[in-house]
N, C-alpha and C positions, 0 to 999 in steps of 0.2 A: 724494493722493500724499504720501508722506512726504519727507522732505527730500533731496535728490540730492547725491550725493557733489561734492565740488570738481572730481576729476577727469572727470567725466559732464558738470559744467556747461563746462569749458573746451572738452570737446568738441562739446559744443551750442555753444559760441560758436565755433570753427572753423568750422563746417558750416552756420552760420545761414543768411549771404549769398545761399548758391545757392539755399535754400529759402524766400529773400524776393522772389528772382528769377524764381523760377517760380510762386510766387503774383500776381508783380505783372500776369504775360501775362493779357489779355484771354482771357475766357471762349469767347466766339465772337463772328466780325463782325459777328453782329444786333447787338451790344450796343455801343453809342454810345461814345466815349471821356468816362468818368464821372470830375469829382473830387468830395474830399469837403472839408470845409473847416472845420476845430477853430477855435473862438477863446478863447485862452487867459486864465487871471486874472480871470475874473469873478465878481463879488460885491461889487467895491468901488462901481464906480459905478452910481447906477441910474438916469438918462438914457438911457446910452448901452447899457446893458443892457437894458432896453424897447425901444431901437431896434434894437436887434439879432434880439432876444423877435420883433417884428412884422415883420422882414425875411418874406416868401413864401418864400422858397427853405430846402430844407430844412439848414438849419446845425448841426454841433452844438458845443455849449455847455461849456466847462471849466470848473468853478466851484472856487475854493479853499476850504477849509475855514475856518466859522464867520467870514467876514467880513460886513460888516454887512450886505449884501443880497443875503447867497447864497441863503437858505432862500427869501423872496418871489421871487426872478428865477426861481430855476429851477423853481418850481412853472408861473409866466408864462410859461416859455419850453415847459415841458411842455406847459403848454394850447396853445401855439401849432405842436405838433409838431416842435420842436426834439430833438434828441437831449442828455441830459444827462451830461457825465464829471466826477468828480473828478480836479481839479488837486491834482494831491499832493506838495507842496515835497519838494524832496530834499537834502544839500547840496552844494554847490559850489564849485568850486577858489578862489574867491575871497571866502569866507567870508560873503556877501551874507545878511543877517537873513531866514530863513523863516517866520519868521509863525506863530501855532499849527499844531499839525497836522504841524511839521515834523521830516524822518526824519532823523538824521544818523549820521555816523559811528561815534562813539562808544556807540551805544544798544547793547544785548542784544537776544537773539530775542524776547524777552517786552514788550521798551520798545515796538521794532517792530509788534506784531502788533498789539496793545493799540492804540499811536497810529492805524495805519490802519485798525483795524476801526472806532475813535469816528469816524475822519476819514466812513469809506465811509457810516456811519448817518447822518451828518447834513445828506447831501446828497439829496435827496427826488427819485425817479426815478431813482437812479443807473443806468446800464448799463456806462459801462465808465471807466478813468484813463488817465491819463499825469500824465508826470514834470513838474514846476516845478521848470526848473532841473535841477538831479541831477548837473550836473559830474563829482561828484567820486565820488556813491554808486553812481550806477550804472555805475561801471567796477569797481565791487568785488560780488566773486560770492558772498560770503559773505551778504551783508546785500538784493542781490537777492535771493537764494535763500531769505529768509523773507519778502521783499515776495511773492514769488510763491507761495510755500504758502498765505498767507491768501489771497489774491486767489482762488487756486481752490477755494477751498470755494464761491463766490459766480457767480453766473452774470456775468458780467463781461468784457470782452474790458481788452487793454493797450496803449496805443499810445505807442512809443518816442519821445519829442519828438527824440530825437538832439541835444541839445546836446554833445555830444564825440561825434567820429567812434570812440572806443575802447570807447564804452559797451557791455555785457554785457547790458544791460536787456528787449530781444527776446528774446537768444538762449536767456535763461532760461526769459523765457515761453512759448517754444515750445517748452523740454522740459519743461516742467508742461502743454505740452498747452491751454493758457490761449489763445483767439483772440487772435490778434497782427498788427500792422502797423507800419509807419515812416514818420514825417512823411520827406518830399520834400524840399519848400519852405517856408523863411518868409519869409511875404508880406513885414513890416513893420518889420523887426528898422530899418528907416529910415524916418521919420515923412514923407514927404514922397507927392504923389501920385504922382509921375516915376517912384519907387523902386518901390512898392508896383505900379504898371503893369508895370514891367520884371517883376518877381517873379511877378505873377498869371499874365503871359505865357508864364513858363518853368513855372508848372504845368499850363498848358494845353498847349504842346508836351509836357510830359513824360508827359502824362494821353494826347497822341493818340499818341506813341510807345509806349507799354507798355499802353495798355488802360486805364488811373488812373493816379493820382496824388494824394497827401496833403498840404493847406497849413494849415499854421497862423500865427493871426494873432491880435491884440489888440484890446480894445477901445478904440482909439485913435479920437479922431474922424473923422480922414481916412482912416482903415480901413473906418471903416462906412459913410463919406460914397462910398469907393468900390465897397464890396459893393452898395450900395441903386443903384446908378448901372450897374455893369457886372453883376451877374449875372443881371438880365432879358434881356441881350442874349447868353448863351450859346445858347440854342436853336438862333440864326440862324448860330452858328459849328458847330452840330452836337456839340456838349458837353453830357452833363449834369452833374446835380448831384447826392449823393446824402450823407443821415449814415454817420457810419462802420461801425454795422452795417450799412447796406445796401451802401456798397462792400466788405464785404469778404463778404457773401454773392456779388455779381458775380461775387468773385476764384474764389469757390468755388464756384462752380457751383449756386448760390442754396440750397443745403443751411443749416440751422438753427444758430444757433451752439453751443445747448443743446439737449437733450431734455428731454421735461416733467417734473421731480422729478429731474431728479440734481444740481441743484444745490442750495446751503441759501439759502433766502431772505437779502435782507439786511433787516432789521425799522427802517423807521426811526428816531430817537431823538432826544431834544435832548442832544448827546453833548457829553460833557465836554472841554477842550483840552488837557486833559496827563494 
């Protein structure tokens, strides 16, 4: 798809909501109240990244670009049947350092494309992103609107982390047609286990009220101390658990997110940071 006018995209972002609305509704009541459960920022540490890697439940994985243990974890976390996304820095209203990799304001359509095609190569297993951060980028439709051109040449889904409730970031994606979702809940934005219990909790009412529900979370130690502790016991609440491609085949009535060849491969690389 070539690039969509400014005024198509404000329109896709009016219209987005109700069509997040009704993808959120349960498929049908065989289908158990599913969440899915992102953990953001991985690649720095690798303790706690194995222990996440060896979690049973299927989790999936946001890895940032080119940090020092993103290439080994998320191969580990592949073998372990984790789902893998690219965390892809964006910038933000309070000007917080992005790391390589990162998209900002200021770039051209060419800075953009170029940065996230290195970023998407160099993450092994990729399937689908979401944003790091993004404040400030993804309330601008301009500079979405070449995140999402590249992104769809690639078999890829997008999932909005929603850090500002203004963000445009979805509503692009879903007029490029690009599989799309929106985190719910974060679990841990407070390191404590109290917080993180309360949080887990409103993704599970939100998950049996609508059919799912999307949490993301960190690899903080008492995040994982609480994933390894509490999501063995969802069965016995009647919740599952599923990656994000599989909740959102749920949403859609288990249909494929791609057909075989229409998208371009993405070829792995050891890609460059700028």
């Amino acid at each position: 798809m070539s690039g969509l006018t400014l005024g198509a995209l404000i329109l896709a972002a009016l219209t987005s909501l109700a069509g997040r609305a009704v993808a959120a509704d349960p498929v049908t009541d065989a289908v158990p109240p599913t969440i899915a459960i992102i953990i953001d920022d991985m690649g720095h540490n690798l303790h706690e990244g194995e222990r996440l890697a060896n979690i049973d439940q299927p989790l999936t994985l946001a890895f940032l670009p080119y940090r020092r243990h993103t290439d080994a974890l998320a191969r580990l976390a592949h073998s372990r049947n984790k789902e893998i996304m690219l965390h892809a820095p964006m910038a933000n209203t309070r000007n917080f350092s992005l790391g390589p990799g990162g998209l900002t304001s200021d770039m051209d359509e060419r800075s953009v494309t170029t940065t996230l095609r290195r970023a998407l190569k160099s993450i092994p297993y990729v399937q689908g992103v979401n944003n790091h951060m993004g404040s400030l980028l993804t309330q601008q439709l301009k500079p979405m609107d070449w995140v999402m051109k590249e992104l769809n040449r690639y078999p890829v889904y997008f999932i909005d982390s929603r850090t500002i409730a203004s963000s445009v970031a979805g509503s692009v994606a879903e007029a490029y047609q690009i599989p799309t979702m929106t985190r719910d809940v974060f679990l841990d934005h407070e390191q404590t286990e109290e917080f993180i219990d309360q949080q887990f909790r409103e993704l599970v009412r939100r998950a049996k009220e609508h059919g799912s529900a999307i949490g993301i979370g960190h690899p903080h130690t008492v995040t994982i101390d609480y994933l390894e502790k509490h999501l063995p016991l969802l069965d016995e609440q009647g919740v599952a658990i599923a990656t994000v491609s599989g909740l959102w085949a749920i949403r859609n009535n288990n249909q494929k997110m791609f057909a075989e060849g229409e998208k371009q491969a993405i070829r792995p690389a050891l890609a460059k940071k700028d």
